[in-house]
N, C-alpha and C positions, 0 to 999 in steps of 0.2 A: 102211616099217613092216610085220612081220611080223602076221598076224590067224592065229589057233590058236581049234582049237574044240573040241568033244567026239572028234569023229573024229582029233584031233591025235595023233599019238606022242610019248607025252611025252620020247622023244629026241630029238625035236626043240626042243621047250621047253628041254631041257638045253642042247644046242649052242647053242642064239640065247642060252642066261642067260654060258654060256662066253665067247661071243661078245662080248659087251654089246652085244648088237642090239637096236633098242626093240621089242617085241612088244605085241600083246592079246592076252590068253588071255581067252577068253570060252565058260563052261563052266554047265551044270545043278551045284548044289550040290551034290550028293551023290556028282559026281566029282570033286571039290576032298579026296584024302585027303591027311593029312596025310605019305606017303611020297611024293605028287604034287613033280615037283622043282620047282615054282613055289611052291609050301608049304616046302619045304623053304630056297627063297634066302630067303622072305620069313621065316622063323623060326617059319614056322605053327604054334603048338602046339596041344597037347589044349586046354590052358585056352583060348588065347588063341581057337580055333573054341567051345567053349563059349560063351564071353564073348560072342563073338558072336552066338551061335544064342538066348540068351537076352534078346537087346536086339530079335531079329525081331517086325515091327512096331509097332515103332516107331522113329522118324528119330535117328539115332548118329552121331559122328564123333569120332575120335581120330587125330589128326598128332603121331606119333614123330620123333624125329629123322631117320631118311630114309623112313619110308611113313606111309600114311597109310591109315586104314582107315574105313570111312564106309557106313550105309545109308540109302542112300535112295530114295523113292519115285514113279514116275510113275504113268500112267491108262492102261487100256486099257476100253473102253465095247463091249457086241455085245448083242446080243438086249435091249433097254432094261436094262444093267446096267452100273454103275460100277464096276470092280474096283481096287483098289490092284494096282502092279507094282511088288513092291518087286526092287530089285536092291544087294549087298554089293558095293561099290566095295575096291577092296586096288590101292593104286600106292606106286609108287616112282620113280624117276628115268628107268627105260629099259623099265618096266617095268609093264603094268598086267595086272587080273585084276577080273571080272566075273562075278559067279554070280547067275544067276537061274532061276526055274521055268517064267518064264511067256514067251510071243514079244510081243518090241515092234518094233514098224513101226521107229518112231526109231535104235534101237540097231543093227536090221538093216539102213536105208542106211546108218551109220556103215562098217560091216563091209563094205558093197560099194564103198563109197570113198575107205579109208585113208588120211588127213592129217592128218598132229601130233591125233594122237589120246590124249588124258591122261584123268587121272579129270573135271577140271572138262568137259571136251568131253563123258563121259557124263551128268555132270550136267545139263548144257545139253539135253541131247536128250531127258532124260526130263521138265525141265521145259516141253517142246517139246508132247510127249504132254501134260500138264497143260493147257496153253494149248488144245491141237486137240481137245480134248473139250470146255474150255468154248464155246468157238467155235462149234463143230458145233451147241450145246445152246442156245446162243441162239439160230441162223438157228432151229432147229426152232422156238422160242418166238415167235420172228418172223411166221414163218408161218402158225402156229396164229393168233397175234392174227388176224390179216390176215381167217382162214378165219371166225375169232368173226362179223367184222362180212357175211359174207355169208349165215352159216346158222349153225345152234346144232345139235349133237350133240353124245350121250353120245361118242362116240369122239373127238372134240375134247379132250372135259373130262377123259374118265381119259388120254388123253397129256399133255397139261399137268399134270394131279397126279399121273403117273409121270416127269415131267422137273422135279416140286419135288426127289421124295427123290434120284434123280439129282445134281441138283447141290448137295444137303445131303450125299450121299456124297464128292461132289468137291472140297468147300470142308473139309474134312474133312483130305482127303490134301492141300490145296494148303499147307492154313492150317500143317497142322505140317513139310512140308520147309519152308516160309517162316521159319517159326521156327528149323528146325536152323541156316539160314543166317545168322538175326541172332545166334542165343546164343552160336556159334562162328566170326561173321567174320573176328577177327583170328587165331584160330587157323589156318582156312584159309587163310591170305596162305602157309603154309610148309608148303603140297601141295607135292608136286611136279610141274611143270608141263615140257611140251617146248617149248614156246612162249608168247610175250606174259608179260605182268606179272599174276603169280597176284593179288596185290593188286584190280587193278586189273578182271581177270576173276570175281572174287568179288562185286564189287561191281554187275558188270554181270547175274551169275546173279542178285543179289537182286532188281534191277530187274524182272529176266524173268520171276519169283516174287510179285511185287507186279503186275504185270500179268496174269497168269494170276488170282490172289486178285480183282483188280479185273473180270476179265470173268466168272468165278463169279457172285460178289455182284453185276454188272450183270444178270445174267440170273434171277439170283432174283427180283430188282426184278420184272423185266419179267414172270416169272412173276405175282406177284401183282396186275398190274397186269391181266396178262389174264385172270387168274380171276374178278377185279374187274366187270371188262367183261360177262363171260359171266354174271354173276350179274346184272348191272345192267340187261342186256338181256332175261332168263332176267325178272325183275321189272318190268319195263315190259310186256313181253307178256303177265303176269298179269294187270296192271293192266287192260291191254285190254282183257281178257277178261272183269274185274271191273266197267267201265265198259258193257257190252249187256248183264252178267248180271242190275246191281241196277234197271236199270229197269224189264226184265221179270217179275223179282218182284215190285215193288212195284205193277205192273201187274196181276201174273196174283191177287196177294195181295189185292185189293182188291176184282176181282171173284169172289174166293171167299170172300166174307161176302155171308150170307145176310139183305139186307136186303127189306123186304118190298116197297116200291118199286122194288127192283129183280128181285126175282124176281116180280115182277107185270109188269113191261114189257119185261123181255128174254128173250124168249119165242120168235124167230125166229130165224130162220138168221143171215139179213140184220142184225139186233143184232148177234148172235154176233160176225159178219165186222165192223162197224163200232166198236164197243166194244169188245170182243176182241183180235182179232188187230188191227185197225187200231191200237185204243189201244198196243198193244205196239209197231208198228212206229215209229209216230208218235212215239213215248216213246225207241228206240232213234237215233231220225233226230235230234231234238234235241239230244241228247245230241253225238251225230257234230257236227252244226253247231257247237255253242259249245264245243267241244275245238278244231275246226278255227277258228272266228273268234279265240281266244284264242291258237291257233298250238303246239297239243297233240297235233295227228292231222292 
């Protein structure tokens, strides 16, 4: 299989189309013109890139009698951000073409290791990228729980509520190629494919689409489960807190009423220290003990 790229001479694209050689052309959009001879086999018009360019983002496919024209979209994640990668699929029998803007891992081993490479093999790779973003996004979620139950930080909490909107962006781009794939399965059976049973690899793409959807929504789970957590524990340590504070008010509150008995006999230091400050600790110790007899602390 021939791989063609931006740097390509499009005489060469020409001789492999002469040829019936199977190629991938895989190009930046905006050198896909319509005198490009790959536009040109494929019947590319004005309209028919229009048509296209007005369906960009969102998930499309249309299977002609010999091509097939299709967008859709994987994930690429960097600096805590979920990006859609969308990529215009254009195949035919001997014949594919690929426009995107953006660099995918996926796409670029494809291109380093050329085999029966079709549209459904791009599709695959980009729901590859789907899959490896939710993946990555649960170990992090993972971890994080882990980190919760050893110590509580603010930089804990805002990475788990920046890996919510995270995977609300990716459940996003998963849910709707998911959907391109069911609303047009049986259309897709008549891609054209260099290998295996398109039928039969449609079916397996949806699979692969339903599992990406399902580790999304596993890891959301998990997200709230440890937000959960961080709050539960985040409230138990208040409680703690609340448990030495109210004794000592009720403590410090009692001896600050000015009863006349008592501001007539505690009058000493040694008061002070034994009603005082003892009654407080005394009042705090208690406390501890029947938390701890009851199995609370």
């Amino acid at each position: 299989m021939l791989i063609f790229g931006q740097d390509t001479d499009p005489a060469e694209v020409r001789r492999a189309l002469d040829a019936g050689e199977h190629f991938w052309l895989d190009l930046p959009e905006d050198r896909f013109t319509l005198d490009h001879p790959a536009a040109q086999a494929f019947g590319f018009t004005a309209e028919w890139r229009d048509r296209l360019m007005r369906r960009q983002g969102r998930a499309f496919a249309i299977v002609a009698d010999d091509h097939a024209s299709i967008i859709f979209a994987g994930a690429t994640r960097d600096a805590g951000h979920v990006d859609r990668l969308e990529v215009v699929v254009i195949a035919r029998q001997n014949a594919l073409v690929t426009l995107r803007d953006r660099p995918c891992r996926r796409l670029d081993e494809l291109r380093d290791a050329p085999h029966d490479i079709d549209a459904l093999r791009v599709l695959d790779a980009l729901t590859d990228s789907l899959l490896e973003v939710a993946e990555a996004m649960e170990e992090e979620v993972e971890d994080a729980e882990n980190s919760i139950l050893q110590r509580r930080s603010s930089v804990i909490l805002r990475n788990i509520t920046g890996l919510r909107q995270q995977v609300s962006d990716l459940l996003k781009i998963v849910r709707e190629q998911r959907g391109l794939i069911e609303r047009n399965e049986e259309e897709l059976w008549d891609i054209p494919v260099v290998f295996g049973d398109a039928e039969r690899r449609v079916r397996d793409l949806r699979g692969h689409l339903a599992r990406a959807t399902d580790a999304a929504e596993s890891t959301r789970t998990t997200i709230a489960e440890a937000l959960n957590l961080y709050l539960s524990i985040a409230a138990e340590n208040l409680t703690r807190i609340a448990t030495v504070l109210l004794p000592l008010t009720v403590v410090s509150g009692f001896f600050g009423m000015n009863f006349t008995w008592m501001v007539d006999h505690i009058d000493s230091f040694w008061a002070f220290m034994v009603f005082g400050i003892g009654g407080m600790l005394a009042s705090v110790a208690g406390v501890r003990l029947y938390l701890r007899r009851k199995g609370y602390a």
